[in-house]
N, C-alpha and C positions, 0 to 999 in steps of 0.2 A: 504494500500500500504506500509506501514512502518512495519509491521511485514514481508512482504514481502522481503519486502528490506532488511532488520536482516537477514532472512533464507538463502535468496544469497550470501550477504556478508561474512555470515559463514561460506556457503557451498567452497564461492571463497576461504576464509582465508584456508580451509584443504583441498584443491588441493593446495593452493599455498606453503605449507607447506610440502605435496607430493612431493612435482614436485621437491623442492630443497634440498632434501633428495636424489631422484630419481638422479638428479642432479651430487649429494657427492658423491654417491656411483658411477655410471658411470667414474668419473674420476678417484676415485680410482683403479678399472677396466682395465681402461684407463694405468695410469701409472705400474700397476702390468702385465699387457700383454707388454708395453715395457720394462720392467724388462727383463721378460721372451726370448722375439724375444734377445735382447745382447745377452743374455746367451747363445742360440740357435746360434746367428751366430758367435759367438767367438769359440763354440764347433764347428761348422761347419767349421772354417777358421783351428782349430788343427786337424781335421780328415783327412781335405784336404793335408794337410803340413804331416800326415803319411802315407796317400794313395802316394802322389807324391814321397815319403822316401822307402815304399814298392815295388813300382814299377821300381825305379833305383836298388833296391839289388835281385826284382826278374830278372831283364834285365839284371844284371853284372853275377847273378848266372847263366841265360840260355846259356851267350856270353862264360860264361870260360868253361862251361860243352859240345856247341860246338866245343869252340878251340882244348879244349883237346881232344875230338871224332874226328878232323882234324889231330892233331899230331899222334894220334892212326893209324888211315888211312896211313897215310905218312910212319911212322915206318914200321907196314907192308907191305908196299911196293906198297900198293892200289894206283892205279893213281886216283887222285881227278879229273874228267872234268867238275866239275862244281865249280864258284867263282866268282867270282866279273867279270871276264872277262869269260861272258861263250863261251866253247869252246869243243865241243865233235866233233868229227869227227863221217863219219860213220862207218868207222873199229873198232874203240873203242866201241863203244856203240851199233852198232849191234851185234856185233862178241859175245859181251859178254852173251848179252840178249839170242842170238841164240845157246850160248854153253850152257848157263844155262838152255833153255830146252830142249837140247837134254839129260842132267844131269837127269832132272826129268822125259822124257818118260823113 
């Protein structure tokens, strides 16, 4: 029973030996993937901060390239019936519809 008991013992001593090896390395692991996640959501907090930066100079560019297609309109003499208060009669917006295809038969 006493060599026995040696054979376990030894066997025990290199798992236990494993295991807290096993162990070291998981937490370094450990701390190297929270490493990583920071990094990951500190770049994700500046993409968002140029997405939302992007997105007010693509909305300012579309707003001024409307206005001015409005003032275009205006200049030539075009009646705008549509805006923030819409408003087309049916002379206006039939009449037109109906001249422009009699233009085209």
């Amino acid at each position: 029973m006493n060599a026995v008991e040696t054979l376990v013992n030894i066997a025990m001593g290199n798992l236990t030996e494993k295991n807290d090896a096993l162990k070291a390395r998981m937490t370094i692991m450990k701390e190297e993937n929270e490493a990583i996640v920071m990094t990951l959501n500190a770049k994700i907090e500046e993409l968002e901060g140029d997405l939302a930066m992007c997105r007010t100079v693509v909305m300012s560019s579309q707003l001024l390239h409307f206005n001015g297609f409005r003032r275009e309109l205006a200049n030539s003499g075009f009646e705008w019936h549509f805006g923030s208060n819409h408003n087309s009669s049916v002379d206006s917006s039939t009449t037109v519809s109906f001249d422009l295809h009699l233009d085209l038969v």
